[in-house]
N, C-alpha and C positions, 0 to 999 in steps of 0.2 A: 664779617663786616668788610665792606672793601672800600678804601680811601682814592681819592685820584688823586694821585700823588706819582710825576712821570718820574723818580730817583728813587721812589722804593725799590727796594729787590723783591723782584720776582721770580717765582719756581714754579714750572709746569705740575708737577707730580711729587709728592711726598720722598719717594724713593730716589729719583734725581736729584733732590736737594741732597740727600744723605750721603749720594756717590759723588755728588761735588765736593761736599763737604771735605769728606775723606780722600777724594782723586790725591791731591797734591803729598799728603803725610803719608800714605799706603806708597803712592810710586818711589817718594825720599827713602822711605824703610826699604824696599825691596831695592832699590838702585844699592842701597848703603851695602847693604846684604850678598849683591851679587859683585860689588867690589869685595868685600871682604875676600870673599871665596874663591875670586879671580888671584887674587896675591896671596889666596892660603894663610890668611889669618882667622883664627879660631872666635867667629861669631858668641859663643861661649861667653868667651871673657869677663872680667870684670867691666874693665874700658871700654868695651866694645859694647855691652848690653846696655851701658850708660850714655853712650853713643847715638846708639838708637833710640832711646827711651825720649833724649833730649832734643834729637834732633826732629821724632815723630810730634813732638810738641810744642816747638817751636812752631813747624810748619802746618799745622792746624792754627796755631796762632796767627801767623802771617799770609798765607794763601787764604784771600778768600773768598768770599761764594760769588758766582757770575752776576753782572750786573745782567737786568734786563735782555740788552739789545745786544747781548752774549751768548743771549740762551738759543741755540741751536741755530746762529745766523748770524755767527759772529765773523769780524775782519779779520782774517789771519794775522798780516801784519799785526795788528792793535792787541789782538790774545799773543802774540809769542813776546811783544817788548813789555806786556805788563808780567808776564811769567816773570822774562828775564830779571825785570827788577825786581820784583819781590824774591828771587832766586838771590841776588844781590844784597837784598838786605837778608836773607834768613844766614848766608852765606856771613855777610856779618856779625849778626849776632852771635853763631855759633863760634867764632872764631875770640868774641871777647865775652862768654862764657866759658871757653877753653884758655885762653889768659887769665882769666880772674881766677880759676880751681887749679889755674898749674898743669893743664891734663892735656895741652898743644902737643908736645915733644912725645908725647907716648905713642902716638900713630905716626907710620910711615908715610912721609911727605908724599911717593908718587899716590900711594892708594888716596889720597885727600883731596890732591889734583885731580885725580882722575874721576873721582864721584862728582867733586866740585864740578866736573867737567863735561860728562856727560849727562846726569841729572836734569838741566833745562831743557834737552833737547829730547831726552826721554818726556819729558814733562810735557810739551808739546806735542809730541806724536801724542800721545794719549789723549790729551784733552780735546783735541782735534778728533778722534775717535769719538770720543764720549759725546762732545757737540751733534755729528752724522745721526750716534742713537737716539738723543734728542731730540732732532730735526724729524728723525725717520716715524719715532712713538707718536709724536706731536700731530706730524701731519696724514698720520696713518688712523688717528682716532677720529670719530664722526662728531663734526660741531653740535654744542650743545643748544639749542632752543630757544632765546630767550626771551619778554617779554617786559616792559616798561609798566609802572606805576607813576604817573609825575610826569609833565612832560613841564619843565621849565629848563635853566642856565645847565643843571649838575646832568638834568639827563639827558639834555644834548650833549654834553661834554661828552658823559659818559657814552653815547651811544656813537659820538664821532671816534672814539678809540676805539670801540667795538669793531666800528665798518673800516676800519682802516691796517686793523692789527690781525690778517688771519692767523697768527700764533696764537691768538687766543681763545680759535678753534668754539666761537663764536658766531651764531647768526642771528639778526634781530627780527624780530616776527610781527609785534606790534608793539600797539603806546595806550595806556586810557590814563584820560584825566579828565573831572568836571570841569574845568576851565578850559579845556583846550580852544587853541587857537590855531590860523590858518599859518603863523609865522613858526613853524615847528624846526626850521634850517635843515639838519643834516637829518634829519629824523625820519621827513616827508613826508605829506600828505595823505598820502595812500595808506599810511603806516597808523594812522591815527585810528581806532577800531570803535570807541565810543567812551561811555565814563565807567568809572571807576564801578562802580556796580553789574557791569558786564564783563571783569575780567575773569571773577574765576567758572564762569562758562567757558568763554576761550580758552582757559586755561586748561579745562579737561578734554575739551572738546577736538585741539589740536597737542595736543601731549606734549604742551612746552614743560623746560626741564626749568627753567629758573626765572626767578620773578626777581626785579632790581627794584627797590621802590625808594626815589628820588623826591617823592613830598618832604616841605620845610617840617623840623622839628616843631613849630608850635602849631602845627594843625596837629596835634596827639590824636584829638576823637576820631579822624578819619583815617587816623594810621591804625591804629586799634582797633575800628571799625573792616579796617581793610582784611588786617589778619587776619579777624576774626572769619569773617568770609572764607579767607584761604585756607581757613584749615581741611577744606573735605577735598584737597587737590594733592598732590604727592611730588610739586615741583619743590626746587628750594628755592626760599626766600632768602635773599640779601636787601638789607636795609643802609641806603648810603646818606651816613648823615649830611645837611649840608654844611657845618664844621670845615668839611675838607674843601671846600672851595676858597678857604682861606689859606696862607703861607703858614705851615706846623711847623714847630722843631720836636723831631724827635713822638712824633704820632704813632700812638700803642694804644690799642686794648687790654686792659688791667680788670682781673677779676675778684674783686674785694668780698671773700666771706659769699660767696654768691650771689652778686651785683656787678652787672657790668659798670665799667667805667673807661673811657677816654684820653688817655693823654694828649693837650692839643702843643704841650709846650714844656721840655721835660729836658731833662739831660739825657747825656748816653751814655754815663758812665754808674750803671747801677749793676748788678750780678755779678758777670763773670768780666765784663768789659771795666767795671771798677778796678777788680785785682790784677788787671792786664797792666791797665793806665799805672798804677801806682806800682805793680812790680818792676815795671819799665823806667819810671821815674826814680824809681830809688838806684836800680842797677846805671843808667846814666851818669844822672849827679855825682854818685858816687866815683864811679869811672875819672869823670871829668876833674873832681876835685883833686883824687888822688896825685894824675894827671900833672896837674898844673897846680900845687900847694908851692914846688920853688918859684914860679915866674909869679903866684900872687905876694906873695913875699919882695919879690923884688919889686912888685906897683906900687903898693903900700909905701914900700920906702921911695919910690917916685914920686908919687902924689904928696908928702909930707916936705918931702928938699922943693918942690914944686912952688907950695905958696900953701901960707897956714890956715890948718884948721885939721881935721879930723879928714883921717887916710878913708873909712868908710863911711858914704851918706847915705840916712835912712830918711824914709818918707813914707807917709800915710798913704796908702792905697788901697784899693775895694778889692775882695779876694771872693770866695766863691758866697755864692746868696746875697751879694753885696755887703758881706759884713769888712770893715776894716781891718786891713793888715800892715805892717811893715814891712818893708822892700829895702834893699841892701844893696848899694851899689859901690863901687870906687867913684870918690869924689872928683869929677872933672871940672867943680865953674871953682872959684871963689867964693859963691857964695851957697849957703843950703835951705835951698826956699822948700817951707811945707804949711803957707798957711791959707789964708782966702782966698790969696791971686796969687798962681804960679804959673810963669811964663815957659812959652816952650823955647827951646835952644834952636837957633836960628842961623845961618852962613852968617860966617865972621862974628857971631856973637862976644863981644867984648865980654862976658862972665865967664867964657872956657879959658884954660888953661890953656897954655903949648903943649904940654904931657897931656892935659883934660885931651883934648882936638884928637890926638892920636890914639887915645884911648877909645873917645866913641866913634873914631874910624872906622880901628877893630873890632868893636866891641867890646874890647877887653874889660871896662868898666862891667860889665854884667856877668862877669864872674862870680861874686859873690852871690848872687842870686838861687846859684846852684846848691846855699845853702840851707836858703828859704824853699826848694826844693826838696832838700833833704826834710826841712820841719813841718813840710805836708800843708806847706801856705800857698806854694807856688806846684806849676808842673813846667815841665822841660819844654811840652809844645800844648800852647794853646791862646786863648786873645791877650794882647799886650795889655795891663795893668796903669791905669792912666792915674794922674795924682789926684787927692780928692775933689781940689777945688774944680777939676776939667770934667771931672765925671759929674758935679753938680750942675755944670752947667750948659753939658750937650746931652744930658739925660732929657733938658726940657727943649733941646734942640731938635734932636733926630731920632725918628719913630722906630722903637725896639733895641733903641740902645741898651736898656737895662738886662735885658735878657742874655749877653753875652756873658753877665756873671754868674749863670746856668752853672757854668765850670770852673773851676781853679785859672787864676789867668797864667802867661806861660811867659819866659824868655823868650821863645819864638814864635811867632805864627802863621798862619794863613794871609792874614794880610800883608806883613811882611816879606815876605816873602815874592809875592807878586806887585814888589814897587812901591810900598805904602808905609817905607820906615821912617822915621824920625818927624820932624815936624808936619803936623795938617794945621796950615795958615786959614784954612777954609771951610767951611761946613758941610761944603760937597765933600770933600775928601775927607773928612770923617766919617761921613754917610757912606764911601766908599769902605771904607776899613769896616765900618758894621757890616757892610754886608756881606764880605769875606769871612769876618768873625761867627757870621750866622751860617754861614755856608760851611763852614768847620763843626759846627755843634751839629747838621743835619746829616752830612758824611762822616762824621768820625770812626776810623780805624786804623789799628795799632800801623795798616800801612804806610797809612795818609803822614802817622806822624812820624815816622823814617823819611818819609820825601821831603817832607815840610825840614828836617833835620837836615837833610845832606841838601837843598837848597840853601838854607842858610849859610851856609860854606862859600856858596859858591856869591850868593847875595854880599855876606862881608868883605871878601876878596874883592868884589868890584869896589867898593864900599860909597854906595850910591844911598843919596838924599841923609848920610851921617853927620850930624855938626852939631 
């Protein structure tokens, strides 16, 4: 089945996908391995086999697979600074995995340096390698044949990606359809060979290799009609639903008991990317809480000498499938609104506090959240969690708002992060925030949410549109 969808990942070849796969964890292990031996430590080890073990599985974790417009024609610059970063966070990680077990001080500071060190730029030459063989297998293989079913919207789309993408090592040969028309656009008139009932003569006739058949899903009789035809031909069929000419999150084929079926709107947190999200979540919050238990000790007794009422405010909030949860915060107004009208905090808001003010400066109020974290309500990065009354009533505002509850909402986000913290006085700028929100559920990985993480650092620091 092939979707058009320009953010999908794509991979040339079964076998390329697996050497990407593994490029980044295979070169970590063997860089790890050839530092060892340079400083004559005993690979052996306990430490050391735990070493590697961790560090091979981090980096499958976090390196990964080439987007698209990567694959064997990728911009140097743009491949070696997203190495680097992700070299930077794995480089992290490992460093507060080796804090949390105690197991830092065991290895020789220069051998850690020196792997830290060379490692990216090994990582680089290689993949720059592997890209050339990519480019080289790609363009050294004969385009495949292909032939249109449908000429409507999705098979001009599709056949304008055809004529425009030779990496996909594609040529288009013709088009049949009973309705054809003179307005065929990128497809062209010449290209149009007759109706549907003459293709699979063409089809054997000029030894095309694949057939794309772009008719709407409720014409069934002539799609089944069509196959039926096709079976005395030996090309392969692709059937693209027109499903995909809509905006998906998260668009899979799922095989139920032997039945296909479609994901057109799903999360991405099911498999192995569930136990990533939440081992990730746990090891954080955790982290953070430990972290910082004296300084929230000392908020609590701020917010209290501050002006009365209760050091932590909870509030009603939609969590994941939109079921209701409670949210945890240090109290900054005087007041703890959670009922049918909840106002958002606005410059100069006369209900913050002077301790409140500097709190949602910092952030510092969203500390406790990290606990709601911890109880598997919340996650450390994902859409910001709006109070119930606002979610009732930009659900009937703005198209697909509901769906960002796809996922666990988060302390940080996407849209945060790019500008869109603290109050939307407006519906456009709600609309904004969904759309970052959505754009988070369609890209999510474990990378995205280290960036989204070490942005927010840098977003609090300024501490822009906080109040």
């Amino acid at each position: 089945m092939l979707g058009i969808n320009t953010n999908a990942k794509v991979v040339d070849h079964p076998m390329m996908l697996l050497v990407h796969r593994l490029l980044a964890p295979v070169v970590t292990l063997a860089t790890l391995l050839g530092t060892l031996w340079y400083y004559g430590e005993p690979a052996s080890s306990g430490s050391n086999v735990a070493l590697a073990v961790i560090a091979f599985l981090l980096a499958l974790t976090i390196f990964d697979l080439p987007e698209k417009n990567q694959w064997g024609r990728v911009v140097m610059r743009r491949q070696a600074s997203d190495i680097l970063f992700s070299w930077l966070l794995f480089s992290t990680a490992l460093l507060l995995v080796a804090l949390l077990t105690d197991q830092l001080f065991r290895y020789p500071r220069k051998m850690l340096l020196t792997w830290f060190f060379v490692t990216p730029f090994v990582l680089i030459l290689v993949e720059s390698a592997v890209n050339q063989l990519a480019l080289m297998m790609i363009v050294s293989r004969p385009p495949r044949k292909i032939v249109l079913a449908g000429v409507n919207d999705l098979g001009r789309a599709l056949i304008g990606r055809i004529n425009t993408d030779p990496y996909l090592r594609m040529t288009f040969e013709a088009a049949f359809d009973d309705r054809a028309s003179s307005r065929v656009g990128p497809i062209g008139v010449d290209k149009l060979k007759g109706r549907l009932g003459d293709l699979p003569a063409y089809v054997n006739a000029h030894h095309i290799d694949a057939i794309f058949v772009t008719l709407p899903m409720t014409h069934q009789d002539r799609i089944l009609n069509l196959l039926d035809q096709l079976r005395d031909t030996t090309a392969s069929i692709y059937f693209v639903p027109d499903i995909f000419v809509f905006d998906l999150i998260q668009a899979r084929a799922e095989d139920v008991d032997g039945l296909l079926a479609v994901a057109v709107c799903d999360t991405p947190f099911y498999g192995v990317n569930a136990v990533l999200k939440r081992g990730s979540d746990i090891v954080i919050s955790t982290l953070i809480l430990t972290l910082t238990f004296p300084l929230m000790i000392l908020i609590a007794l701020g917010v209290k000498l501050g002006s009365p009422g209760p050091a932590i405010f909870k509030q009603r909030r939609y969590g994941v499938d939109g079921k209701e949860i409670v949210v945890y915060k240090f109290r900054s107004m005087k007041v703890c609104e959670d009922g049918q009208q909840v106002y958002q905090a606005k410059k100069d808001d006369p209900r913050v506090t002077r301790f409140g003010a500097f709190l949602r400066r910092t952030s510092l109020d969203e500390l406790p959240q990290f606990i709601n974290v911890l109880q598997g309500r919340m996650s450390v990065v994902g859409p910001r969690p709006h109070a119930v009354a606002h979610n009732e009533m930009y659900r009937k505002l703005v198209k697909g708002y509901m769906i960002r509850h796809k996922v666990k909402p988060g302390i940080t986000g996407l849209a945060q992060v790019n500008g869109l913290r603290g109050e939307t006085e407006t519906v456009e700028k709600m609309e904004q925030r969904i759309r970052y929100d959505l754009d988070y559920l369609r890209h999510w990985s474990l990378a995205l949410d280290f960036k989204i993480i070490l942005k927010t650092f840098r977003v609090v620091f300024k501490g822009n549109n906080a109040y």
